[in-house]
C-alpha positions as a printed NumPy array, in Angstrom:
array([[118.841,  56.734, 140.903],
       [115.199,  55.632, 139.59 ],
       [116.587,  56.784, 136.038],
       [119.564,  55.158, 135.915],
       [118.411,  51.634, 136.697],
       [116.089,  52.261, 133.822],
       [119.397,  53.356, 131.673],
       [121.04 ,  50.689, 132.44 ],
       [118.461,  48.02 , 131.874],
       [117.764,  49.392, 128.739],
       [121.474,  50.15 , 127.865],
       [121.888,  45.906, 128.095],
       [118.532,  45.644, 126.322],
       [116.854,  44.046, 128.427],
       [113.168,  44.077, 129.524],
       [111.876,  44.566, 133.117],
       [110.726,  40.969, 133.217],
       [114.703,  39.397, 132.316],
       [115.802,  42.105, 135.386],
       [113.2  ,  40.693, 137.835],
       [113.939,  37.005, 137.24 ],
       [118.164,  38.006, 137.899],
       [116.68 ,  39.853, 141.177],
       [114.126,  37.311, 141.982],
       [111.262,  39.785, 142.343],
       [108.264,  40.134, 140.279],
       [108.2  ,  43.025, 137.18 ],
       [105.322,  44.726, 139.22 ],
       [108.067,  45.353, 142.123],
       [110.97 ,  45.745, 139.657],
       [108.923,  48.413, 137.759],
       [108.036,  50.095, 141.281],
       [111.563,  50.214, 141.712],
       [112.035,  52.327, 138.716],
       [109.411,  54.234, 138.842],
       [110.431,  55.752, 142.517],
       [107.367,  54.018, 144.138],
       [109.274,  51.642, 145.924],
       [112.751,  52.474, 147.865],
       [115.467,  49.826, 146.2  ],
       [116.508,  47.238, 148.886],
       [120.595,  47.543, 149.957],
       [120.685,  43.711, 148.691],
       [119.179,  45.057, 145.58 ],
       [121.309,  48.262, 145.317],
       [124.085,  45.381, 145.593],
       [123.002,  42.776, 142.687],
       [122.653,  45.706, 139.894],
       [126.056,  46.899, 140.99 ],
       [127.476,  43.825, 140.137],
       [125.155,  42.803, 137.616],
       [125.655,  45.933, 135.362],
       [129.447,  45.823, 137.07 ],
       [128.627,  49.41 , 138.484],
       [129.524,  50.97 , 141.48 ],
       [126.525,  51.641, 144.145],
       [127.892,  55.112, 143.69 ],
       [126.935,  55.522, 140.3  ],
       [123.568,  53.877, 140.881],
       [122.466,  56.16 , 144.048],
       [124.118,  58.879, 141.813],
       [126.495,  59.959, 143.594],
       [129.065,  59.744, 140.67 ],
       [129.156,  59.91 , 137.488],
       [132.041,  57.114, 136.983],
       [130.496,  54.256, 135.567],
       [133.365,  52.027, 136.758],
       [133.499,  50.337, 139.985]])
């Protein structure tokens, strides 16, 4: 899951600091988030998914479809 945040984020170009102002969290936390040193918050989990226009699925990797 840690990886594909990451992907994604990078996949939209898009720095740490642009993904932490959307979430309203700091880069340190965002960063944690990718990094595995922090579990990602269900409201979290929620705003990538329809940020990136994901399903949570795909995120928690639990499937490979992209599409929501």
């Amino acid at each position: 899951m840690y990886k594909r945040i990451r992907d994604l984020r990078e996949d939209h170009d898009l720095t740490q600091k642009q993904i932490a102002k959307i979430l309203n969290c700091s880069q340190q936390v965002y960063s944690n988030y990718e990094l595995g040193q922090r579990d990602i918050p269900t409201d979290v989990l929620i705003a990538l998914s329809k940020y990136y226009k994901v399903s949570t699925d795909y995120i928690l990797g639990l499937s490979d479809n992209h599409k929501k």
